[in-house]
C-alpha positions as CSV (number, residue, x, y, z in Angstrom):
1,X,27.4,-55.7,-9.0
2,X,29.1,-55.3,-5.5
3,X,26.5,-55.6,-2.4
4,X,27.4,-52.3,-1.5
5,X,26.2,-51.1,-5.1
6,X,23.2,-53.0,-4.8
7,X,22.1,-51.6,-1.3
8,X,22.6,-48.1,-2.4
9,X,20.5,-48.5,-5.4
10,X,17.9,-50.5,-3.5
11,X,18.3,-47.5,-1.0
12,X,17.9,-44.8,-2.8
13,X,14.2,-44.3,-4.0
14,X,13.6,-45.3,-0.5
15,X,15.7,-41.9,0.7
16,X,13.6,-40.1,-1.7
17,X,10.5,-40.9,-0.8
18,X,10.8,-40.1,3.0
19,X,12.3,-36.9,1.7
20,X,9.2,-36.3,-0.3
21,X,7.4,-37.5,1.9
22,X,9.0,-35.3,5.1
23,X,8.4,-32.4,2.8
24,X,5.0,-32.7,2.0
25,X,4.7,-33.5,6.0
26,X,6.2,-30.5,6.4
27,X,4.6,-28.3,4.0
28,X,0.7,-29.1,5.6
29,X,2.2,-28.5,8.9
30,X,3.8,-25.4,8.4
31,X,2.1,-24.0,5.0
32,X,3.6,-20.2,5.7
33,X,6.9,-21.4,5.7
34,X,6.8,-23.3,2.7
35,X,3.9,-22.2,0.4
36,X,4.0,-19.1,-2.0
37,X,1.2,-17.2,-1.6
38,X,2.1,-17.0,2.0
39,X,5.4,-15.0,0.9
40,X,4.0,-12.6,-0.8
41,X,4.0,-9.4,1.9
42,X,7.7,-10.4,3.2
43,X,8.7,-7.3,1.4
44,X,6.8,-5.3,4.4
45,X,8.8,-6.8,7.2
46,X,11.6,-5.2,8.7
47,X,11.9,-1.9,10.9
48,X,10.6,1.2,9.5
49,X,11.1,4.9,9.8
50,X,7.5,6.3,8.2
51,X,8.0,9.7,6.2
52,X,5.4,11.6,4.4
53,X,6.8,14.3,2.1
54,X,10.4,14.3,3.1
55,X,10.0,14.0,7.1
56,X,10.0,11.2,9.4
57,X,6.2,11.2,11.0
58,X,6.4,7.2,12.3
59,X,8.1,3.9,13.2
60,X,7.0,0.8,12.6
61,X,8.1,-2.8,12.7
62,X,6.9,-5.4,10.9
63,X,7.6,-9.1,11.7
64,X,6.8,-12.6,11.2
65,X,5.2,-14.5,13.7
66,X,2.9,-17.6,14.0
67,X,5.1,-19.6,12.0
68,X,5.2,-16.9,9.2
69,X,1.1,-17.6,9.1
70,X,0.8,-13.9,10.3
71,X,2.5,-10.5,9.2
72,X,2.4,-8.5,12.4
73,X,2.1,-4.4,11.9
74,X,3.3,-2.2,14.9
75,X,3.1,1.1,13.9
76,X,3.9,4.4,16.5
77,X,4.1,8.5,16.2
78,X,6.2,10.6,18.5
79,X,2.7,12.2,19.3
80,X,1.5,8.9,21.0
81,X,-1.0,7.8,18.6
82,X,-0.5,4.1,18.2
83,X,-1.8,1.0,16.6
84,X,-1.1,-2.6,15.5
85,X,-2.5,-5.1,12.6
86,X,-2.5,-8.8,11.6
87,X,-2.2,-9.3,8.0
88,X,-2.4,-12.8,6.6
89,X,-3.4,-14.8,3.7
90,X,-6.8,-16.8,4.0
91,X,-6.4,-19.8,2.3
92,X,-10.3,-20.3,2.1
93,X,-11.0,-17.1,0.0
94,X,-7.8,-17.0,-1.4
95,X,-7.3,-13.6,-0.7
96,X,-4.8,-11.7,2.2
97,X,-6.7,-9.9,5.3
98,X,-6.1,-7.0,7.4
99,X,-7.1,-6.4,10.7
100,X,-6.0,-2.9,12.1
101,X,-7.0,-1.4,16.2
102,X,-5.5,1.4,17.1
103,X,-5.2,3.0,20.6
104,X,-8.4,5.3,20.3
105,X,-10.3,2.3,20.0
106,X,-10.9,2.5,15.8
107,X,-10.6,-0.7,13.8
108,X,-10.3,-1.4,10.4
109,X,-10.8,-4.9,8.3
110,X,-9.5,-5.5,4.7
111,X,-9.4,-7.9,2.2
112,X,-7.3,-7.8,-1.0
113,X,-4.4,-9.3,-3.0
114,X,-1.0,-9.0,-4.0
115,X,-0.7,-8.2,-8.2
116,X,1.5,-6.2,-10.3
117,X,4.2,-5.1,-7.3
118,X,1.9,-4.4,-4.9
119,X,-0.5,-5.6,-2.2
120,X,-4.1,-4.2,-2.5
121,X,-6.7,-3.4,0.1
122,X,-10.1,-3.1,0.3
123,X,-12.4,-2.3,3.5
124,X,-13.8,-0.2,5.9
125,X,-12.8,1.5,9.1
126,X,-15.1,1.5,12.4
127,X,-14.6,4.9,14.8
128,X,-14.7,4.3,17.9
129,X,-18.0,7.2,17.6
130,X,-19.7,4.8,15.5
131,X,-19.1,6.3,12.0
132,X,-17.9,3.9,9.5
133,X,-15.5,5.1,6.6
134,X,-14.9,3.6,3.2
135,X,-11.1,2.9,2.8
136,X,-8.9,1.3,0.0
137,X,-5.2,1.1,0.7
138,X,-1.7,0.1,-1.3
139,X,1.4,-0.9,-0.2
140,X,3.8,-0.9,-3.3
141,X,7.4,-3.1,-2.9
142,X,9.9,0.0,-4.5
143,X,13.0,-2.6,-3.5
144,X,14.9,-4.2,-0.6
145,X,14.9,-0.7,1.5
146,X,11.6,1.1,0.5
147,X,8.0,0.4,0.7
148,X,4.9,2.8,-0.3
149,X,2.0,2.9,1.5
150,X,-1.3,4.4,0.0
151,X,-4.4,5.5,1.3
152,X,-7.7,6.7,0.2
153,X,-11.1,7.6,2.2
154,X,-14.5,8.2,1.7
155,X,-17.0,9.2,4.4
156,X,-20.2,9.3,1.3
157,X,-20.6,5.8,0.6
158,X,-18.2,5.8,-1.9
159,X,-19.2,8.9,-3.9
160,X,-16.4,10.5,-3.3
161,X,-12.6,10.0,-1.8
162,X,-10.0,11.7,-0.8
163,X,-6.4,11.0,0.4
164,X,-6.4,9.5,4.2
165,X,-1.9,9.4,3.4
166,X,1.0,8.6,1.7
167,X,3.4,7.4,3.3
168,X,7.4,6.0,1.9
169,X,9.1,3.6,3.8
170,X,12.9,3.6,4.2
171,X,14.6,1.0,6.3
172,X,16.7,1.5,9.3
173,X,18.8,-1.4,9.2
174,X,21.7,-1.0,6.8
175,X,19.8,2.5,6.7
176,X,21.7,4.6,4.0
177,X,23.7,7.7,4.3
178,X,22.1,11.1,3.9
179,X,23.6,11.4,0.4
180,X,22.0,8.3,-0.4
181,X,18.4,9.0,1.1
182,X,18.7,12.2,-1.0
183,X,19.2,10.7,-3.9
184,X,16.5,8.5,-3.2
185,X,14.2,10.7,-2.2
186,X,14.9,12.4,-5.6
187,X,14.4,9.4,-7.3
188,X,10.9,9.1,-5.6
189,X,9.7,11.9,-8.1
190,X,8.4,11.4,-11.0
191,X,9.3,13.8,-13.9
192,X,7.0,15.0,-16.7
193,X,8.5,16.1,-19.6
194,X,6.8,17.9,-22.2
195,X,6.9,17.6,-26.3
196,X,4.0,18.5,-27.9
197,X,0.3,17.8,-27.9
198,X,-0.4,14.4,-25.8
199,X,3.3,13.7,-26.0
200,X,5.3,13.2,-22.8
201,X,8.2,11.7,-21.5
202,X,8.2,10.2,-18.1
203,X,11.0,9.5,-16.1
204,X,11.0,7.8,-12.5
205,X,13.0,4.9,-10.3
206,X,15.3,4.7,-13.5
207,X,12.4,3.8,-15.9
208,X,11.6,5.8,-18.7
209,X,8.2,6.0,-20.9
210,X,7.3,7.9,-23.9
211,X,3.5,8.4,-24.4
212,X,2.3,9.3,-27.5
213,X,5.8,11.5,-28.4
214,X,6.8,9.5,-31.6
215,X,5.0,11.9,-34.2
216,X,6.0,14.7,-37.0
217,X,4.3,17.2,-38.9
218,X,1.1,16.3,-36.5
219,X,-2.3,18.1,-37.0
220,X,-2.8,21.8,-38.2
221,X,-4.0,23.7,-35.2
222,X,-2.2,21.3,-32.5
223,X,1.0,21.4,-31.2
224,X,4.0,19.7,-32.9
225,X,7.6,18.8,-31.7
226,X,10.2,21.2,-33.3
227,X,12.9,19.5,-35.9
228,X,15.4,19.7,-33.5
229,X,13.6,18.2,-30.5
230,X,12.4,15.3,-33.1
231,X,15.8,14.9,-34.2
232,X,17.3,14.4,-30.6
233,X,14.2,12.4,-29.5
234,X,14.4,9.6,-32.7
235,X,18.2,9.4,-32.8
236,X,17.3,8.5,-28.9
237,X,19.6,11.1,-27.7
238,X,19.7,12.4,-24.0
239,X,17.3,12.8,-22.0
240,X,15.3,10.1,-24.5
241,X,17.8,7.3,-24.0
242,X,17.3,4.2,-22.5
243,X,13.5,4.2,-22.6
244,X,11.7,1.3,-21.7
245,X,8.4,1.4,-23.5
246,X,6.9,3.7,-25.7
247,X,3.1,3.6,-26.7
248,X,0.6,5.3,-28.8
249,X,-3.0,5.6,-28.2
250,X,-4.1,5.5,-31.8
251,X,-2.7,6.4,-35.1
252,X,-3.6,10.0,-35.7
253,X,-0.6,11.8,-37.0
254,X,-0.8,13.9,-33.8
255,X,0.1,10.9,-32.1
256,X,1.7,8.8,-34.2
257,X,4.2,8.6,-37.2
258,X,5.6,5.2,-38.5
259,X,8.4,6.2,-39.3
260,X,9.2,7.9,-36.2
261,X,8.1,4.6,-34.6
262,X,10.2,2.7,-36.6
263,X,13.6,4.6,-36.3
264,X,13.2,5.3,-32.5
265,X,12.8,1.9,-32.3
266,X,16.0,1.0,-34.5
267,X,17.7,3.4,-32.5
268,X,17.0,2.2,-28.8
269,X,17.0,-1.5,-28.9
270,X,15.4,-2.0,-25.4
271,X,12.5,-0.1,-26.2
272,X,9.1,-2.1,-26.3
273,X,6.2,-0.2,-28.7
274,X,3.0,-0.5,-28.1
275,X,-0.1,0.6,-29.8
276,X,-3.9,-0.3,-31.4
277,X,-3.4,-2.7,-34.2
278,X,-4.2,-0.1,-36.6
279,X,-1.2,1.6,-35.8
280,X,0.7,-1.3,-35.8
281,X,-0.6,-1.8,-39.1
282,X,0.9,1.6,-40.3
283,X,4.4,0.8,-39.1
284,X,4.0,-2.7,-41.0
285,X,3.3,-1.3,-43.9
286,X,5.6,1.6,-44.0
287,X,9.2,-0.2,-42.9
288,X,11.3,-2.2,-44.6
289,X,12.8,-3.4,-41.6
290,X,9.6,-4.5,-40.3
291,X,10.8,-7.9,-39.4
292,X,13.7,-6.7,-37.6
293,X,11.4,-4.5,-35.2
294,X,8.7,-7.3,-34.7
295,X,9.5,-8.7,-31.5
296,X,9.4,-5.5,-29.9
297,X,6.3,-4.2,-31.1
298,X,2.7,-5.5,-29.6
299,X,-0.8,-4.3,-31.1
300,X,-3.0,-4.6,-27.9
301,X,-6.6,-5.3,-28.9
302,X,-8.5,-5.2,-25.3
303,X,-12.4,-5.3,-25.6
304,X,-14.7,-2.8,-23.9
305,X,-14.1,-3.7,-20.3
306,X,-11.2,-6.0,-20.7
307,X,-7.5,-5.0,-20.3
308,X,-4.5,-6.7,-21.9
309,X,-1.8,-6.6,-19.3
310,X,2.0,-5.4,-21.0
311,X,5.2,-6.4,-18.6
312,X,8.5,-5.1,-19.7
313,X,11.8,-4.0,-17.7
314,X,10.4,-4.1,-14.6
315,X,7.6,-1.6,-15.4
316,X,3.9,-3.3,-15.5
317,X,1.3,-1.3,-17.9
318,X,-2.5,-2.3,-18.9
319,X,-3.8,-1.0,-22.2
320,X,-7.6,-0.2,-22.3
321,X,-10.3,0.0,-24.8
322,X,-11.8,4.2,-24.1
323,X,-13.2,5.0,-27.3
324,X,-12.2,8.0,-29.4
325,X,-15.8,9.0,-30.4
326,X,-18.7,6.1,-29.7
327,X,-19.3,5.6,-33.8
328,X,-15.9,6.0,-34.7
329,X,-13.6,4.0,-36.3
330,X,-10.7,4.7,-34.7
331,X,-8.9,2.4,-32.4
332,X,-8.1,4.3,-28.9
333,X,-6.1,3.1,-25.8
334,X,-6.0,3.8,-22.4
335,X,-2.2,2.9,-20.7
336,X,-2.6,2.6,-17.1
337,X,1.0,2.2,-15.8
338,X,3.0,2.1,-12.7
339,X,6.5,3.2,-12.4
340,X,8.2,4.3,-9.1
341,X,5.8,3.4,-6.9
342,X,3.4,5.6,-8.5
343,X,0.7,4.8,-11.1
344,X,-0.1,7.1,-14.3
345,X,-3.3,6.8,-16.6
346,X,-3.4,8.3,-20.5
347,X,-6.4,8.6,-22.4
348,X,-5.1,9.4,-25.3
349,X,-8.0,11.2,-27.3
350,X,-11.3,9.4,-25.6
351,X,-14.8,10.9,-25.7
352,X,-15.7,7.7,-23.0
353,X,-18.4,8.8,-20.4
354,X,-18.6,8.4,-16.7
355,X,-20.6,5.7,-17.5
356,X,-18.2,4.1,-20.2
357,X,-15.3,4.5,-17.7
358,X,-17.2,3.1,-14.7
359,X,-16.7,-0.8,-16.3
360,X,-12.7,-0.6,-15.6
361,X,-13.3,0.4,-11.6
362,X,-10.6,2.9,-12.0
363,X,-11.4,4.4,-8.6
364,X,-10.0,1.3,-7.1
365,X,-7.0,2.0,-8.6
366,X,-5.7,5.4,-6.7
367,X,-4.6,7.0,-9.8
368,X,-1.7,9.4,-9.3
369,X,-1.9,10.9,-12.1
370,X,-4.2,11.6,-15.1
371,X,-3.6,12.7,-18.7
372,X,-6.7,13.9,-19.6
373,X,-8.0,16.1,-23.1
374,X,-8.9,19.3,-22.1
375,X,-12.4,18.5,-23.6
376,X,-13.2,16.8,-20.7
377,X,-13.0,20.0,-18.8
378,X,-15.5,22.2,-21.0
379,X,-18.6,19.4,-20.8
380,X,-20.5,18.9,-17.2
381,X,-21.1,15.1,-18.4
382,X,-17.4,14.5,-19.2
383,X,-16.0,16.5,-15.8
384,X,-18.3,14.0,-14.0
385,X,-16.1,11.1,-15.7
386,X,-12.9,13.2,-14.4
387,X,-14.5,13.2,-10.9
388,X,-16.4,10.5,-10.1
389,X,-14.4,7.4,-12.5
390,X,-10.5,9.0,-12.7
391,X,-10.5,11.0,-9.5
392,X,-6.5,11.4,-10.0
393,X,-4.1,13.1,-7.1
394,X,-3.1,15.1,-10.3
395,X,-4.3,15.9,-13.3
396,X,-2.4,16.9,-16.7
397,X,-4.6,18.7,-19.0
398,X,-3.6,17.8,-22.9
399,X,-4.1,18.2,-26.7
400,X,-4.3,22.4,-25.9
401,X,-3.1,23.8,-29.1
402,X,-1.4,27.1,-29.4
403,X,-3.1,29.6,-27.6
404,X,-3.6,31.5,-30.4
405,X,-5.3,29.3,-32.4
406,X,-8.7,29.5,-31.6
407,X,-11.6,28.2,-33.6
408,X,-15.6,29.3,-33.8
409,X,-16.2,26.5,-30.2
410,X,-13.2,27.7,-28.4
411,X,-14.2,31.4,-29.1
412,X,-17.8,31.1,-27.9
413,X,-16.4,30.2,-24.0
414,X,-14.2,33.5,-24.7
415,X,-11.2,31.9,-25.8
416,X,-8.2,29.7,-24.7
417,X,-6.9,31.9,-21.8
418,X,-10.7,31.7,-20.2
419,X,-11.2,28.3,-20.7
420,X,-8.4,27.0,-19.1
421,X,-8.2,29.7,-16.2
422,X,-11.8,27.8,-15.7
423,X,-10.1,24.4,-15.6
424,X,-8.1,26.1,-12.7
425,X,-10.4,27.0,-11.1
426,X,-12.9,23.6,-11.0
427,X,-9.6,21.7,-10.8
428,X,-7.5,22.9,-8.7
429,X,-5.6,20.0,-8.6
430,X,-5.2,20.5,-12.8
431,X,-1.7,21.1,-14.5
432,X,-1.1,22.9,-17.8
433,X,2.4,22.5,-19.5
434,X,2.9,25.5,-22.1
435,X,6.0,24.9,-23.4
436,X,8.5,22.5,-25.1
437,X,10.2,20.4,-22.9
438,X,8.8,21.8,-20.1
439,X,9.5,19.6,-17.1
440,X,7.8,19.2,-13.7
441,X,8.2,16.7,-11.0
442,X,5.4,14.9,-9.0
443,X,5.9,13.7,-5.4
């Protein structure tokens, strides 16, 4: 072996040591730089313009200062009103923290955390009067050139809350042209499509979800999809292509049909099925192909209180136990999902209470939407679950049948026509979808 050999060999764990060793040097003096969790809110930095609905109401720059140890907020409206935050992640209660003053003299603290796509905020704002307000907040990462920001208020303790704003984020460098921001603000949408009974298709941000759509003949006196429209939907022909996931919330035929599980599936191989494992089960039992489908099919089994979190093509869902009836058999899920920025809950056919929804915290999940049995509109103990554990921006009122079907219960609150003109009017924030693929878009 040469001496020059020799000394490079002898040399090089010595090299790699200091390298480690400069790293690690590095690393504990300048953890923000180096270490993850410190990373996590880069997606908010850059320069703003702030729109709500459509129109520009704000700028705002965020940067990186302190040696990336702090994400620093300045945010400004034409009108003057001004105000500035430091966000950072405290290592000691491994959680991020918000500290907010604006010109009027208000402050607001948070502390939160960054999971599924999003950071999460919880506090409280102080008015310069004196008055303190509840406040959760949500700033959702939509891509490299739009942010969401989300926020609720409550001024009762916490009894109730309502929207404080929503704001979208679109960046200014490499800002794109107007055909492009109108397409994008098209894509912000979310649109509802309509099959029959609790069966929807949701499209948004180029994600597409079917929820509890993959059934026949269904239930007499309930809404069913037409032959043609179940033809088109299990060959997965337009506008049900290229869905992502597509769940059940139990196994009722009104809800759920193995065998239009099993050729949707065989027909869209980048679909992901999820349902109770008694549906799963079902669809065992009654294809051949089983096998075949397998790796695309999960039976989520959550306890009371626990969730079982689903990740596929980009779009994060959580399957709950809500029960269909407290002495029932029947497995029923909840799917709480986000896609575009926006976050959806289906409760398939649950009879859970305020105080059997009030285990999952729902309110601290700003729920943009709700699709919700229209039973729980006709009960003053199950509105009180809609409005004190859903309390959804929207609501979607489900499982109507035809309106002229209309059995002894229906009849004695005069009929289908009343009863839901009644939903209107204590909801006013309900929708009712009366026909076939009916679509509607959500902002």
């Amino acid at each position: 072996m040469s001496r020059l050999i020799f000394q490079r060999l002898w040399l090089a764990p010595l090299l790699l040591c200091t390298a480690s060793g400069a790293w690690a040097q590095t690393s504990a003096r300048m953890p923000c730089e180096t270490l993850p969790q410190y990373k996590q809110f880069d997606f908010w930095i850059g320069e703003w313009e702030v729109t709500a609905e459509g129109r520009k109401v704000a700028d705002s720059s965020i940067q990186r200062i302190v040696n990336g140890c702090v994400i620093y907020e300045n945010y400004t409206q034409p009108d003057g009103y001004l105000g500035k935050s430091f966000n950072f992640f405290d290592a000691h209660l491994g959680k991020w923290r918000q500290t907010w003053v604006d010109a009027g003299g208000n402050t607001s603290e948070f502390t939160g955390e960054y999971k599924d796509g999003a950071m999460r905020y919880d506090g409280e704002t102080h008015r310069q009067s004196g008055a303190k307000v509840l406040r959760r907040m949500i700033v959702y990462d939509l891509g490299p050139d739009r942010v969401r920001q989300y926020s609720e208020r409550s001024t009762d303790g916490g009894k109730t809350w309502g929207v404080a704003y929503d704001f979208i984020y679109v960046r200014k460098n490499g800002r794109p042209t107007d055909a492009t921001l109108q397409s994008g603000a098209h894509e912000n949408h979310l649109e509802i499509t309509y099959l029959a009974n609790e069966g929807f298709l949701i499209s948004g941000a180029g994600k597409k979800i079917l929820l509890d759509a993959l059934f026949r003949e269904g239930v007499k006196g309930y809404a069913a999809p037409s032959a043609p429209a179940r033809e088109k939907l299990e060959k997965a022909a337009a506008p049900f292509d290229s869905v992502d996931l597509a769940l059940a919330t139990h196994y009722h035929a009104d809800h759920f049909d193995p065998m239009a599980v099993s050729r949707y599936l065989l027909s869209n191989p980048q679909a992901l099925f999820v349902s109770t494992p008694q549906a799963v089960e079902k669809l065992k039992a009654a294809e051949p192909q089983f096998a075949s489908l397998k790796s695309r099919v999960i039976a989520a089994a959550p306890k009371e209180g626990e969730r079982v979190r689903i990740a596929h093509r980009g779009i994060a869902a959580q399957a709950l136990n809500v029960h269909h009836g407290r002495n029932r058999p029947i497995e029923n899920l909840g799917f709480l999902v986000e896609i575009g920025g926006r976050k959806l809950l289906h409760i398939g056919d649950a009879e859970a209470t305020d105080a059997d929804l009030a285990t999952y915290e729902l309110p601290k999940e700003a729920i943009d939407i709700a699709f919700v049995p229209y039973w729980y509109f006709l009960s003053d103990g199950l509105k009180k679950a809609v409005s004190g554990q859903l309390r959804p921006r929207h609501i979607v009122v489900m499982h109507i049948p035809p309106l002229n079907e209309e059995d002894d219960w229906i009849k004695q609150r005069g009929g289908w026509t009343k009863a839901l003109n009644g939903i209107r009017a204590d909801f006013p924030n309900a929708v009712i979808f009366e026909r076939e693929m009916e679509s509607k878009k959500f902002k």
